[in-house]
C-alpha positions as a Markdown table, in Angstrom:
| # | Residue | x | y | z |
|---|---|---|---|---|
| 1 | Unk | 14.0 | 5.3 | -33.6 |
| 2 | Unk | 14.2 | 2.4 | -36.2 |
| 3 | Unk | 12.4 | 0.0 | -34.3 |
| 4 | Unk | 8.7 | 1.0 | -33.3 |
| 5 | Unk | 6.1 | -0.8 | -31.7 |
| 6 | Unk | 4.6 | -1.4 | -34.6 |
| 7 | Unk | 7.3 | -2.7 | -36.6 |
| 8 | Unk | 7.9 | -5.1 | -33.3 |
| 9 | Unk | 4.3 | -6.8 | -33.8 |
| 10 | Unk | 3.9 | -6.9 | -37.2 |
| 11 | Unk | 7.7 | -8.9 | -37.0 |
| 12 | Unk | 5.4 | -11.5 | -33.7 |
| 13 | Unk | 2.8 | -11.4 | -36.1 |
| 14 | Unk | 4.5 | -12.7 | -39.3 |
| 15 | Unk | 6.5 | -14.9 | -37.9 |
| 16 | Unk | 5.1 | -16.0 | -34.5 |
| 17 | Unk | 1.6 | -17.3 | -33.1 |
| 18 | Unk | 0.1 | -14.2 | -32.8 |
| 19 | Unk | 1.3 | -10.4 | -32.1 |
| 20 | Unk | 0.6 | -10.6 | -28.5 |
| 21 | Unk | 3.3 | -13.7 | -28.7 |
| 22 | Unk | 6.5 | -12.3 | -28.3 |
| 23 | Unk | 8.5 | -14.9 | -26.5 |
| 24 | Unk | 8.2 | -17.3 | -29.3 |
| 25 | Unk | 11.6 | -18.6 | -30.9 |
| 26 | Unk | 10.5 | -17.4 | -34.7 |
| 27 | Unk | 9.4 | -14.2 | -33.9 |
| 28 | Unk | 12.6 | -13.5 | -31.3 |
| 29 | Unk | 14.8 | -14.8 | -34.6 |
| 30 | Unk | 13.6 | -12.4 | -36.8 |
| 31 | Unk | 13.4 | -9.5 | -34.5 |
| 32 | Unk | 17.4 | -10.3 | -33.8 |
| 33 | Unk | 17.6 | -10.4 | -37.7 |
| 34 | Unk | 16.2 | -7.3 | -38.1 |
| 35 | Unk | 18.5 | -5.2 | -35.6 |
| 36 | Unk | 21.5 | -7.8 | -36.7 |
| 37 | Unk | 21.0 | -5.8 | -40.3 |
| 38 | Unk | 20.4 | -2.4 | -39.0 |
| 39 | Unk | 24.0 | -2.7 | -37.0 |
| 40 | Unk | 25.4 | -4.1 | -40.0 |
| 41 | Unk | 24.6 | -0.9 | -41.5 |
| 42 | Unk | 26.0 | 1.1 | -38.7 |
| 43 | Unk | 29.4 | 0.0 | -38.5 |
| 44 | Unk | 29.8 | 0.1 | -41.9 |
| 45 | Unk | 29.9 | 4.1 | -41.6 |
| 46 | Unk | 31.2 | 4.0 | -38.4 |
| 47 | Unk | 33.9 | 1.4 | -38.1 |
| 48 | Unk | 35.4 | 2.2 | -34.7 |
| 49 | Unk | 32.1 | 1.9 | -32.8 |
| 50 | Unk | 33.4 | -1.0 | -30.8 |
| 51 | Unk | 30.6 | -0.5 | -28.6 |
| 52 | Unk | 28.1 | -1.2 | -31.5 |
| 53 | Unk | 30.6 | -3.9 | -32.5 |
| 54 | Unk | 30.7 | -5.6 | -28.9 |
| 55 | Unk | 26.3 | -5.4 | -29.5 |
| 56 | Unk | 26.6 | -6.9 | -33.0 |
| 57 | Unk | 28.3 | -10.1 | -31.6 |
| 58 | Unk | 26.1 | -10.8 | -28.9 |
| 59 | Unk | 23.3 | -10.1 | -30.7 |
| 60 | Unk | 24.1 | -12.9 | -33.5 |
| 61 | Unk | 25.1 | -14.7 | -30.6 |
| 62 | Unk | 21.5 | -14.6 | -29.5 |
| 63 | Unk | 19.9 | -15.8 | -32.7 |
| 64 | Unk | 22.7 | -18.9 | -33.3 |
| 65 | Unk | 21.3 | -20.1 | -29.6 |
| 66 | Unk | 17.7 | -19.7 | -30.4 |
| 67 | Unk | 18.5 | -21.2 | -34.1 |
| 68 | Unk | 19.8 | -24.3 | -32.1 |
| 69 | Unk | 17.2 | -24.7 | -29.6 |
| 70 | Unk | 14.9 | -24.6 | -32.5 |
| 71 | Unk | 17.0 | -27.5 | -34.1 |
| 72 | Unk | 16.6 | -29.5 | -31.2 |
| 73 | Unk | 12.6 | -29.1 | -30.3 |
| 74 | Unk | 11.5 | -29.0 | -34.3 |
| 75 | Unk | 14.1 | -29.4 | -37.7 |
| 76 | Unk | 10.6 | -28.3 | -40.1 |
| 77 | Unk | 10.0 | -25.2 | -37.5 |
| 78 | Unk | 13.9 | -24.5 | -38.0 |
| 79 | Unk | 14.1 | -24.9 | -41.9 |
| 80 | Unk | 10.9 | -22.7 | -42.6 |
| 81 | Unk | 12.7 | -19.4 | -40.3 |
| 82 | Unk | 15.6 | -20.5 | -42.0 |
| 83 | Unk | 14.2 | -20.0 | -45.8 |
| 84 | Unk | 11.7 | -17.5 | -44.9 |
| 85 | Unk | 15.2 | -14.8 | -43.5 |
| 86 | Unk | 17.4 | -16.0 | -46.1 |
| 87 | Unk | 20.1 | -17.2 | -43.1 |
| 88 | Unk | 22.9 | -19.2 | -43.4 |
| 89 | Unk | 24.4 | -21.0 | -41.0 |
């Protein structure tokens, strides 16, 4: 599988509180960022996997909701995700 445990907490751990802290926004973004690149991938070899497709979408979906929630609670907390993934709104 491309996404072990491991990978998992060192993603919490980098980017969140801690790697026990998986429900905070940083940590969620760059998780979604992670599996947002690896479909990217996917479809590129296999373009009629609407299914994957359908995945892809929500997924970024996901990220530009938590991207905006972090707007709203803390801008600095937003801007340092934002330069730290590379994203682009």
């Amino acid at each position: 599988m491309y996404l072990t445990s491991e990978k998992k907490q060192e993603f919490f751990k980098t980017h969140g509180k801690s790697e026990k802290d998986t429900g905070s926004p940083e940590g969620q973004i760059a998780l979604f960022t992670f599996r947002i690149a690896h479909l990217t991938e996917h479809l590129k070899n296999n373009k009629k996997d609407y299914g994957t497709q359908r995945s892809l979408v929500a997924l970024v979906s996901k990220r530009r909701k938590l991207l905006n929630y972090l707007i709203k609670i803390d801008i600095m907390r937003y801007r340092s995700i934002v330069k730290e993934l590379g994203l682009r709104k």
